[in-house]
LOSERO-673954 format. One record per residue: residue in one letter; x, y, z of N, C-alpha, C in turn. Coordinates in Angstrom, 3 decimals. Layout:
BEGIN
SITE r      n_x      n_y      n_z     ca_x     ca_y     ca_z      c_x      c_y      c_z
SITE A        X        Y        Z        X        Y        Z        X        Y        Z
...
***
This chain:
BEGIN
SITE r      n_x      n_y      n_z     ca_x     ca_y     ca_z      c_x      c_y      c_z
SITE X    0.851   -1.192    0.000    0.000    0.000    0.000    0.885    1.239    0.000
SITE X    0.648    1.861   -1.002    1.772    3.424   -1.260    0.341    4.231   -0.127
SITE X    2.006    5.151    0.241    1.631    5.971    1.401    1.288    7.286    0.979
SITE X   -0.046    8.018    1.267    0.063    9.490    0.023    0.646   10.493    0.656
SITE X    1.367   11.072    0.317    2.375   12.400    0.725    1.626   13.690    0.290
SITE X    1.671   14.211    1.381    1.146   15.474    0.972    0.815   16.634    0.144
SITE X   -0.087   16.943   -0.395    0.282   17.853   -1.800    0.629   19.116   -1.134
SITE X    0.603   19.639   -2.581    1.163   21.109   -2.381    0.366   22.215   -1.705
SITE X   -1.159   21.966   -1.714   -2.155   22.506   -1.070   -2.258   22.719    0.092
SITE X   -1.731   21.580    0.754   -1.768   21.276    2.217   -0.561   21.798    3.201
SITE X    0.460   22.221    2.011    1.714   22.936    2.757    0.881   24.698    3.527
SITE X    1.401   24.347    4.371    0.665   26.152    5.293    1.818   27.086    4.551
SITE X    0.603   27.974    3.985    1.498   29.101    3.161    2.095   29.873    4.465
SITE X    2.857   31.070    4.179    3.564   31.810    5.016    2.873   32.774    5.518
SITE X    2.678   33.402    7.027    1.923   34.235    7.275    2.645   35.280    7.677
SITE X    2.795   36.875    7.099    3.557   37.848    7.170    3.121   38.743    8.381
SITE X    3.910   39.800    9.031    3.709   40.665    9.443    3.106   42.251    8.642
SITE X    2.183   42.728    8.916    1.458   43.938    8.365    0.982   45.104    9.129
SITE X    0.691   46.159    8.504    0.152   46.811    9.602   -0.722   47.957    8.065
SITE X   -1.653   48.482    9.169   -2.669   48.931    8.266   -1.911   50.220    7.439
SITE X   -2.431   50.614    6.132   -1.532   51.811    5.096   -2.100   52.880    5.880
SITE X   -3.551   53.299    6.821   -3.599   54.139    7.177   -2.950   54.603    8.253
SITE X   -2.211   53.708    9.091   -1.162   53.463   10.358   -0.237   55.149   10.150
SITE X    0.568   54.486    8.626    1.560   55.181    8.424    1.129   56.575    7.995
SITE X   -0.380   56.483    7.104   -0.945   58.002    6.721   -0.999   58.900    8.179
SITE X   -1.443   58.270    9.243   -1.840   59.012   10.643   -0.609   59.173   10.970
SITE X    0.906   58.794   11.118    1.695   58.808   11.627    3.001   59.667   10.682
SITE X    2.366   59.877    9.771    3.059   61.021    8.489    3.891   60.185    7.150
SITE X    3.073   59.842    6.401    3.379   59.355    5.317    4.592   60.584    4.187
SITE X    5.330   59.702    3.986    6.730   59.996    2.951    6.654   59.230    2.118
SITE X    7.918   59.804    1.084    7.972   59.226    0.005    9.642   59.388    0.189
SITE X   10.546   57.699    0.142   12.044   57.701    0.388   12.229   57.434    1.470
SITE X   13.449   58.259    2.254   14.075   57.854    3.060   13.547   58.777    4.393
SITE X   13.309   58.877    5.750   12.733   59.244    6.461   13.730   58.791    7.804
SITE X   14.942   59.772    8.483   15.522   59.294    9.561   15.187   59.798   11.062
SITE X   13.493   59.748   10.892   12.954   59.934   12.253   12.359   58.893   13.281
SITE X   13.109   57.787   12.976   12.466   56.103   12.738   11.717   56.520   14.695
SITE X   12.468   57.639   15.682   11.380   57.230   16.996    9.908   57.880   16.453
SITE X   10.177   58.372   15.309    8.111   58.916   15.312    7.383   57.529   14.856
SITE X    8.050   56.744   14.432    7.051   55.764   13.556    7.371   54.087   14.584
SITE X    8.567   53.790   14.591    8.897   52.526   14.765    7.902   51.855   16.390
SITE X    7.507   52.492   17.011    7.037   52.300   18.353    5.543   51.953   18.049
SITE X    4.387   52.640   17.505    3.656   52.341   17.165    3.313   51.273   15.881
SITE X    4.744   51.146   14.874    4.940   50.230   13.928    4.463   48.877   14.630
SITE X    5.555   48.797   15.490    5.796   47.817   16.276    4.630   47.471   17.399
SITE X    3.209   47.698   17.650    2.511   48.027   18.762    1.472   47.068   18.118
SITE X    1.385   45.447   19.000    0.835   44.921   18.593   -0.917   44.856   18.432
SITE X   -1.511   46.182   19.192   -2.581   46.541   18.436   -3.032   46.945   17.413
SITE X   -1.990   47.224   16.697   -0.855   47.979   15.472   -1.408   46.420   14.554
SITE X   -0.318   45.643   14.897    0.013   44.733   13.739   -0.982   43.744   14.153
SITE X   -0.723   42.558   12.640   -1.189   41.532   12.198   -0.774   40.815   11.409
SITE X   -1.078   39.568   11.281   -0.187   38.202   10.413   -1.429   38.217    9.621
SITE X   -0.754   38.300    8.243   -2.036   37.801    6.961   -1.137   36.990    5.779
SITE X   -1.814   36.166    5.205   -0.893   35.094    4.183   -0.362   36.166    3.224
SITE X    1.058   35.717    2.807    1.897   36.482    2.305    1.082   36.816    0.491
SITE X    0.261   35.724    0.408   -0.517   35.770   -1.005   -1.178   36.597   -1.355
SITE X   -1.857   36.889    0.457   -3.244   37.925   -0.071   -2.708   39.341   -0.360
SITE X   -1.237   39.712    0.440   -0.970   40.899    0.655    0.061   41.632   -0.182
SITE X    0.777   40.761   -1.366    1.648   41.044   -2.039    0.841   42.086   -2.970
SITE X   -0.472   42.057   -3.262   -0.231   43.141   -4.678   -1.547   43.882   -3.524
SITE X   -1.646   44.104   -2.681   -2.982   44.800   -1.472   -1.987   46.170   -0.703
SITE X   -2.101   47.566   -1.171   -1.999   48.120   -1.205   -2.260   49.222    0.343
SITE X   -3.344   48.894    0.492   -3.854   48.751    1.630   -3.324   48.233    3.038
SITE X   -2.449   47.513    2.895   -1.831   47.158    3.999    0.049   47.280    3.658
SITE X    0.514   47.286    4.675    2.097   47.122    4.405    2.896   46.559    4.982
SITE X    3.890   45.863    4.793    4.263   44.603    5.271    5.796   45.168    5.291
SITE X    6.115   45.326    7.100    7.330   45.377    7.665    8.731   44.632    7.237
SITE X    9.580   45.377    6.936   10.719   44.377    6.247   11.718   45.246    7.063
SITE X   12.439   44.622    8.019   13.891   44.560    8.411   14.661   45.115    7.383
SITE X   15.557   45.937    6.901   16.538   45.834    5.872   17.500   46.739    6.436
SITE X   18.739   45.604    6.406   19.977   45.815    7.536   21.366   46.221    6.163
SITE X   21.536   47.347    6.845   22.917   47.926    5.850   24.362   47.170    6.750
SITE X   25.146   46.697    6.304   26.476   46.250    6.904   27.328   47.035    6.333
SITE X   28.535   47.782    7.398   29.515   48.455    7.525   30.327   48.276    7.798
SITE X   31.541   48.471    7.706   33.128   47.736    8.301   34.053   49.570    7.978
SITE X   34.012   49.800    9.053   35.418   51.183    8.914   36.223   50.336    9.221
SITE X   38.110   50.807    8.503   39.088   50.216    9.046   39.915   51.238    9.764
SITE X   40.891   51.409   10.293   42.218   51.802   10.928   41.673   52.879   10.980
SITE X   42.019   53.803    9.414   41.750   54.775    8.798   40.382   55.633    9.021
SITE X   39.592   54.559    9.229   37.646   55.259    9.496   37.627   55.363    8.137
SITE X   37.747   55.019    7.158   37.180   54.658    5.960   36.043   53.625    5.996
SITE X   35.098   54.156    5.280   33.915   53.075    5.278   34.055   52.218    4.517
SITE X   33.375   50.897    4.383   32.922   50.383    2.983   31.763   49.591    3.454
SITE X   30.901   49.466    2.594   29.080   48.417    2.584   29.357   47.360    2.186
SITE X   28.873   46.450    2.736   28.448   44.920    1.816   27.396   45.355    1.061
SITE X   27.890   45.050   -0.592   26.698   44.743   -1.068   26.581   43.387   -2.313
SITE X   25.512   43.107   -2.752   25.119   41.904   -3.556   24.417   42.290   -4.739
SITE X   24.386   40.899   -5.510   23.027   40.740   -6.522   22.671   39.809   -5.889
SITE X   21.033   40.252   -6.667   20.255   39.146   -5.849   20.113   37.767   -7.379
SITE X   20.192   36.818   -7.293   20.483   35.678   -8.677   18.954   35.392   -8.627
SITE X   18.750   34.606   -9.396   17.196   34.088  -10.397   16.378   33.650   -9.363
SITE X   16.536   33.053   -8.627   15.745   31.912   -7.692   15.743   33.048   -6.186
SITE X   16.396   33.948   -6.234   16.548   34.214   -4.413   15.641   35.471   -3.757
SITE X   14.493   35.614   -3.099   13.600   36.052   -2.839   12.542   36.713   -3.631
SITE X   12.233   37.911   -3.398   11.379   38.906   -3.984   11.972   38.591   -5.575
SITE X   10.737   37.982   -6.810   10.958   37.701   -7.893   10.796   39.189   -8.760
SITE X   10.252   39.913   -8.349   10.354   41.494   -8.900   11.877   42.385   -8.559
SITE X   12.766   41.833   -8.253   13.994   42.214   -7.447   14.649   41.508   -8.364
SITE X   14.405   40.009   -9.048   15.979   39.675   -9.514   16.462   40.581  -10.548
SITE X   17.898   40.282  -10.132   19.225   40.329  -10.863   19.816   42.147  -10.557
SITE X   18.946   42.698   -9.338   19.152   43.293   -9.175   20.300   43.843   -8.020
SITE X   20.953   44.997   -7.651   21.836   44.775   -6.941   21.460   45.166   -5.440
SITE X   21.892   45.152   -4.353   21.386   45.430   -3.273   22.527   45.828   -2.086
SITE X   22.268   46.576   -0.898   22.786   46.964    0.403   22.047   46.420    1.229
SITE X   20.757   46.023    0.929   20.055   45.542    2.148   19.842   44.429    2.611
SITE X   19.839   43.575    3.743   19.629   42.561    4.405   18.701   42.116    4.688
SITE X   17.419   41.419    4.169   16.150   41.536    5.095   15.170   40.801    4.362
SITE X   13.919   40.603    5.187   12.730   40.046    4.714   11.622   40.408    5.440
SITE X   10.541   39.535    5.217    9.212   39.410    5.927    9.480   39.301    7.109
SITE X    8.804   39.396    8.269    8.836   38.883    9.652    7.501   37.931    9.380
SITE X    8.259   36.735   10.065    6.871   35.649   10.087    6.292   35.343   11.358
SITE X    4.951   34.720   11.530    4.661   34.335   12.540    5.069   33.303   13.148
SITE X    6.268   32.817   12.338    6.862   31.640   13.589    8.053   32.489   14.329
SITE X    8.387   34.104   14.060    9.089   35.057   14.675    8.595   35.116   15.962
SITE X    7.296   34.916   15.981    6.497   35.388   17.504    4.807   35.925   17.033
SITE X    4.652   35.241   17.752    2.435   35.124   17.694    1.950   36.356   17.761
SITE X    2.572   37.494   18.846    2.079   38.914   19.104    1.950   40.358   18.081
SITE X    3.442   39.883   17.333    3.489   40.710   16.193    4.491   41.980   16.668
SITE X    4.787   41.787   18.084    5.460   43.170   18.239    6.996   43.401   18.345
SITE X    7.533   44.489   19.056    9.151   44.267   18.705    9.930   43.216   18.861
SITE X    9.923   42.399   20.274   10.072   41.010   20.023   10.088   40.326   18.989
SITE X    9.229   39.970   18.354    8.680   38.996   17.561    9.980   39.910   16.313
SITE X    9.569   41.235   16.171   10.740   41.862   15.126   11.937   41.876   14.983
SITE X   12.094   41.767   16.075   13.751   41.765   16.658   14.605   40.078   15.928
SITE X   13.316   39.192   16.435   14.392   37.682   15.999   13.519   37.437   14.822
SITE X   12.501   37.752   13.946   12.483   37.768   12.538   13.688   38.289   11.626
SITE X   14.204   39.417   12.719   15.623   40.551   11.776   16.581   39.662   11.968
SITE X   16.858   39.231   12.897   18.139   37.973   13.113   18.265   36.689   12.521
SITE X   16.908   36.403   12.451   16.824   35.146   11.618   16.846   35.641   10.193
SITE X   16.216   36.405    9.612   16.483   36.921    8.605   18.218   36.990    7.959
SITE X   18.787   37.911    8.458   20.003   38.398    8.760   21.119   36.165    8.585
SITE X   20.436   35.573    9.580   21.200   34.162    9.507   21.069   33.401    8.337
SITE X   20.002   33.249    7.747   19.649   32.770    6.855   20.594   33.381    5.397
SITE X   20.152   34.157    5.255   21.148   35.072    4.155   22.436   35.422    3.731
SITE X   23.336   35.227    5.240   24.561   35.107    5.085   25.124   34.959    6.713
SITE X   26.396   34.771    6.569   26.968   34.447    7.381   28.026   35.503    7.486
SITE X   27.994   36.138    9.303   29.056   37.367    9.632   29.717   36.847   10.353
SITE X   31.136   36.579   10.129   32.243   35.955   10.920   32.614   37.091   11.721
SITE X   32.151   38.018   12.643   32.493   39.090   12.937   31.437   39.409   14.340
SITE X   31.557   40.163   15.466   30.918   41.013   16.215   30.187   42.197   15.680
SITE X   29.200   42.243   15.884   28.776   44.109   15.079   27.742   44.712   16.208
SITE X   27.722   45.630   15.965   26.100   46.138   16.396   25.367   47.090   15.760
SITE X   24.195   47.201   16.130   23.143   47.059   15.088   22.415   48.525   16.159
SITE X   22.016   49.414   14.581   21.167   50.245   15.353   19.967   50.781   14.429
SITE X   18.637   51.210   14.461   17.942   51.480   13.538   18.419   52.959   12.596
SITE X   18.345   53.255   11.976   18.737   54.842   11.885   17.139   55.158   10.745
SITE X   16.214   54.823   10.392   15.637   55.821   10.018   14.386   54.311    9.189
SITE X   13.598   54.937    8.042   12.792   54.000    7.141   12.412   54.272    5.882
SITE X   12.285   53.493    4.901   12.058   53.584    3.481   10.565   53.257    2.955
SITE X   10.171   53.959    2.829    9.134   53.532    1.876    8.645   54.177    0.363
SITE X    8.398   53.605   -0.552    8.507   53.978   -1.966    7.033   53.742   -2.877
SITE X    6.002   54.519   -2.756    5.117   53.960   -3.296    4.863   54.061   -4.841
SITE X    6.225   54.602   -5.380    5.971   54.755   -6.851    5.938   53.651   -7.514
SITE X    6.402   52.174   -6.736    6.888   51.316   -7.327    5.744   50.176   -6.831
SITE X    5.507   49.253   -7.493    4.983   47.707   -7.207    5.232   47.238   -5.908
SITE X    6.141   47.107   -6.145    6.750   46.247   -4.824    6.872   47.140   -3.299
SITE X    7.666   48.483   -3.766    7.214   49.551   -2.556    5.619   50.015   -2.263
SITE X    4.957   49.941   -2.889    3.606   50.155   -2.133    3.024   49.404   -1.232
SITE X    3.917   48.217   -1.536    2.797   47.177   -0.411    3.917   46.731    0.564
SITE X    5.326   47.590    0.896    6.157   47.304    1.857    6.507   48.436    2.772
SITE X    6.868   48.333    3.603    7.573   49.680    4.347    8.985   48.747    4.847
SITE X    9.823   49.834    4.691   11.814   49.030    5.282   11.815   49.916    6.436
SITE X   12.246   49.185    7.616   12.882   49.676    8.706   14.829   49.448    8.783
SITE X   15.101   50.728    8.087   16.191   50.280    7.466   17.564   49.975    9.104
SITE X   18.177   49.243    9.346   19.454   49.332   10.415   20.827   49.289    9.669
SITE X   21.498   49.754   10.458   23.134   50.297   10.120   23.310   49.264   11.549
SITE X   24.428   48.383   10.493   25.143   46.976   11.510   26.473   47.548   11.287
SITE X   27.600   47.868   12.132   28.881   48.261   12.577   29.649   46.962   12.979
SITE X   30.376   46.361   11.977   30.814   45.407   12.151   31.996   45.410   12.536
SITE X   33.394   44.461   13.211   34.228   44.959   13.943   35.199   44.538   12.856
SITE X   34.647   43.080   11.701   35.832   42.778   10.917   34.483   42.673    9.540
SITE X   35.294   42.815    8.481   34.542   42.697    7.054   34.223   41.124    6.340
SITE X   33.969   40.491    7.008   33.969   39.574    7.474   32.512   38.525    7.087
SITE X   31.983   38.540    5.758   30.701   38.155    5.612   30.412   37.376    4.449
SITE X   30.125   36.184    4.192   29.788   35.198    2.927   28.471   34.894    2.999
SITE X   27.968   34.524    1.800   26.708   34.399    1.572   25.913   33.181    1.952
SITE X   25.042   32.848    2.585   24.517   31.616    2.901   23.807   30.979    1.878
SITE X   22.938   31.668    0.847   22.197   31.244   -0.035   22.437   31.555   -1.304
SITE X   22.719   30.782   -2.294   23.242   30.512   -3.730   22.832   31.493   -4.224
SITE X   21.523   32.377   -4.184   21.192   32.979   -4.735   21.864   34.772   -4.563
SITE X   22.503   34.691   -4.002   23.453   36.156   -3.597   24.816   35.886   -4.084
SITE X   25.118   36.237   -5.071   26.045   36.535   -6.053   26.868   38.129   -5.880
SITE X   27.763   37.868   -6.049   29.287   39.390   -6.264   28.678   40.157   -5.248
SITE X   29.688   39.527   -4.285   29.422   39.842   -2.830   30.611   40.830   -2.285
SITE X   30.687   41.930   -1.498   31.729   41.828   -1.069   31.457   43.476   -0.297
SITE X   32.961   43.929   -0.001   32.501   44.765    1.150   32.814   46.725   -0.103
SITE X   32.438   47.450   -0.156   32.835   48.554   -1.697   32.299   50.022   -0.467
SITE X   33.732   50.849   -1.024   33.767   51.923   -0.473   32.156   52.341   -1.189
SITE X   31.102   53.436   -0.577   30.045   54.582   -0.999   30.290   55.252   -2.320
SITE X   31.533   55.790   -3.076   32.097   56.015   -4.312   31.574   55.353   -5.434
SITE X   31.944   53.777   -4.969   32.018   52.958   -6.145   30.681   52.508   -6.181
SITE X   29.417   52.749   -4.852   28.811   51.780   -5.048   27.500   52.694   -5.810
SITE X   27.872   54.198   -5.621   27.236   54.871   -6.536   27.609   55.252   -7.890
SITE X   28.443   54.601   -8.118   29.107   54.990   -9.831   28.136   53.933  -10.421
SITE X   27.336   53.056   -9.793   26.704   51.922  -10.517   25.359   51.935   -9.800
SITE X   25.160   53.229   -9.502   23.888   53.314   -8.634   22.351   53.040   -9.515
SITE X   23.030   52.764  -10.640   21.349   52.576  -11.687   21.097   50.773  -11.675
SITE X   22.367   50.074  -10.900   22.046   48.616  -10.982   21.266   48.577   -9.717
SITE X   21.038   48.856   -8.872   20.777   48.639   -7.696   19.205   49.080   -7.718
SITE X   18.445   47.984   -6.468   17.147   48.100   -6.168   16.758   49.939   -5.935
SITE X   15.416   50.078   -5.824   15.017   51.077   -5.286   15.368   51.366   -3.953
SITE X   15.215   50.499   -3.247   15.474   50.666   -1.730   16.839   50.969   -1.828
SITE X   17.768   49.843   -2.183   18.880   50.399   -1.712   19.257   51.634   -2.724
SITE X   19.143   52.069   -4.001   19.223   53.470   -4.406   18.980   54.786   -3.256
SITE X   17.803   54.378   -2.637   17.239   55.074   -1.534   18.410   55.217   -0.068
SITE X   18.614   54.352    0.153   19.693   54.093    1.136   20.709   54.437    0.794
SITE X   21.254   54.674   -0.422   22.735   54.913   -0.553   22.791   56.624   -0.378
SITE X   21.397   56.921   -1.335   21.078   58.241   -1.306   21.553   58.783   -0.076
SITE X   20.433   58.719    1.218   20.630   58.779    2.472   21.656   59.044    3.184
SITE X   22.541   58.004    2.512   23.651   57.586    3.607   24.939   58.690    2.514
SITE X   24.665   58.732    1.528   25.848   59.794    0.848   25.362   61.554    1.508
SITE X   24.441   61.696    1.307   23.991   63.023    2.005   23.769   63.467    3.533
SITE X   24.198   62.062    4.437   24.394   61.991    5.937   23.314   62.558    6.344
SITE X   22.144   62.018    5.827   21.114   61.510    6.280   20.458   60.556    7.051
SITE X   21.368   59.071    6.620   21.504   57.723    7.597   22.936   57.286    7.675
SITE X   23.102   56.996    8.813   24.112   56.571    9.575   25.466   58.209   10.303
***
């Protein structure tokens, strides 16, 4: 007697973190980069605030917006010279409106196996697990929020908001965990805007920011 294995139906889709689009209208809606992250992130985070809804219903739902971690990595040396990790993202590796594009940022969905409540907790080790999954930092750092992105000109930015963090790492020190993160490595702010038309919106946004000492 063959044993029936489960279909594909029966796999539990993913349930995201969200919070309502009028949240952010009441709390002062932007367009870009925004480094006032204590007006927003507290109530972001306020689990009367949030909610877990399947990642299906909410990808093209406008109406709601779905919290994404996105962690910038830094390494100054001797000198206090900076440089960023940054990547491409390859064919297969997350957000399919993103490939082959280039990136600074670290991050994803927060899920409900992060934590049931929805609130900073639950955000905090979605960003870490996030952050593990993606690559690997042979290094000490610390991590601080400095500000948030949101972009509604675009597809994919309308139905997200980035809580962007600046990670201060002690060595440069970082390989990729998943096949799909390609030409990796650590590039002075100079270089990484001489090619600033390969790169996502967000991180365009972030580099912006961070060249006009705005973030970090």
């Amino acid at each position: 007697m063959t044993t029936p294995t489960a279909s594909a139906a029966s796999v539990r889709e993913e349930h995201v973190l969200v919070v309502p689009r009028d949240l952010l209208d009441r709390l002062g809606s932007f367009q870009g980069f925004c480094g006032d992250a204590e007006r927003y992130v507290k109530d972001l985070l306020d689990p009367s605030n949030t909610f877990y809804r399947p990642r299906s219903s909410v990808e093209e739902d406008p109406s709601l917006k779905q919290l994404i971690p996105y962690c910038v990595l830094r390494h100054r040396d001797a000198a206090g010279t900076a440089r960023y990790f940054a990547y491409t993202r390859g064919g297969k590796q997350g957000e399919a409106r993103l490939h082959a594009k280039r990136s600074v940022g670290i991050g994803g969905h927060i899920s409900d196996d992060d934590g049931r409540d929805g609130d900073a907790a639950s955000y905090e080790t979605g960003m870490r697990r996030e952050l593990d999954e993606e690559v690997a930092i042979d290094s000490l750092f610390t991590s601080r929020c400095i500000g948030l992105i949101n972009d509604d000109a675009t597809p994919v930015g309308s139905v997200h908001l980035g809580i962007v963090h600046l990670c201060d790492l002690e060595r440069p020190v970082v390989a990729p965990r998943e096949s799909g993160l390609v030409e990796c490595g650590f590039e002075l702010l100079e270089s990484l805007l001489a090619s600033r038309d390969r790169f996502e919106t967000w991180s365009q946004i972030a580099l912006d920011a961070i060249a006009s000492g705005r973030a970090g």
